[in-house]
N, C-alpha and C positions, 0 to 999 in steps of 0.2 A: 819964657824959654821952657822948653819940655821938660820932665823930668825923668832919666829911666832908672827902675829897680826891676833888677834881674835875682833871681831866687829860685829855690829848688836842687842848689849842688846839693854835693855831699861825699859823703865816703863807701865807697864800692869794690868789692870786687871784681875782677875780669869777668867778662864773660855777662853780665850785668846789664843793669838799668836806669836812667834815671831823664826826667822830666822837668825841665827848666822852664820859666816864667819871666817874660819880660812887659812890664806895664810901665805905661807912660799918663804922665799926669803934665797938664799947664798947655797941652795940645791932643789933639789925635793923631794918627798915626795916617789918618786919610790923604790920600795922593804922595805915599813916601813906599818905595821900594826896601822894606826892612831885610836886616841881616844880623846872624849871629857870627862872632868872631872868638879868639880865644888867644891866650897870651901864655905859654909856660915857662917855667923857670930860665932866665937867661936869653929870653927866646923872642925877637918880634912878634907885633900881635899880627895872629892871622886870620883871614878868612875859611868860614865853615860852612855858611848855607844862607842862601838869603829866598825871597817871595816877593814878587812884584804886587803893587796893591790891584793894578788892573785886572789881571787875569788869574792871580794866585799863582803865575806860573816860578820855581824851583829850581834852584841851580844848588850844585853843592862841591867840594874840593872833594879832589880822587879820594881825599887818606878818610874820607866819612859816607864816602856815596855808600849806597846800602844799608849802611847801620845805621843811620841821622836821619832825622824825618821831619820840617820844619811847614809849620802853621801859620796860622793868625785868628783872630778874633777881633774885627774889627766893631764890634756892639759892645766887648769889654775892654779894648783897647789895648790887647796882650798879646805879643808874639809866643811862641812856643818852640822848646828844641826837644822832641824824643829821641834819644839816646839808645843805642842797644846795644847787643855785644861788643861791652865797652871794653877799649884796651889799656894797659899803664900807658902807651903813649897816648892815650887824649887829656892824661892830666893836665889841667891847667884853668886859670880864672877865664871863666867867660863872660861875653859883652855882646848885647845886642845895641844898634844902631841903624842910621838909616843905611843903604848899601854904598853910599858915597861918605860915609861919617860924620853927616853934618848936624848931627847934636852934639851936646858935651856929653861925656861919656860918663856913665854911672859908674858905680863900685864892682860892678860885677860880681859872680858868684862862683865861688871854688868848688872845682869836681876834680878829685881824687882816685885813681883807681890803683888798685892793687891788686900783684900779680900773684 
């Protein structure tokens, strides 16, 4: 079964940066539509952007379109979330997955921002 490690939060301020990493080990990532989600405090987890493996084509939720800019690297097996003009509301642990969530979910990675 895959294994995914998401890495790269941190603590920010507004207006900010930040570059999240998700690698998968036990499989490749080949022929799966990947996506980033995120969970904040008290809060179901939601979707934020995922990449089809076909075409690389992009989808993202209104409250990131613009500032969120998601990747892949299918030869190192790592998705990517850039981050920009980060607000306190994107605070929350992030999770990538496939865009239907059929791996088991890693630990995720906490991104903090302050206002």
């Amino acid at each position: 079964q895959v294994q995914l490690e998401e890495s790269g939060g941190g603590l920010v301020q507004a207006g900010g940066s930040l570059r999240l990493s998700c690698a998968a080990s036990g499989r490749t990532f080949s022929g799966n539509s990947m996506a980033w989600f995120r969970q904040a405090p008290g809060k179901e987890r939601e979707f934020v952007a995922a990449i089809t493996w076909s075409t690389s084509t992009t989808t993202y939720a209104d409250s990131v379109k613009g500032r969120f800019t998601i990747s892949r690297s299918d030869a190192k097996n790592t998705i990517y979330l850039q981050m920009n003009s980060l607000k306190p509301e994107d605070t929350a642990v992030y999770y990538c997955n496939t865009r239907d969530s059929s791996f088991n979910w890693g630990q995720g990675t906490q991104v903090t921002v302050s206002s």
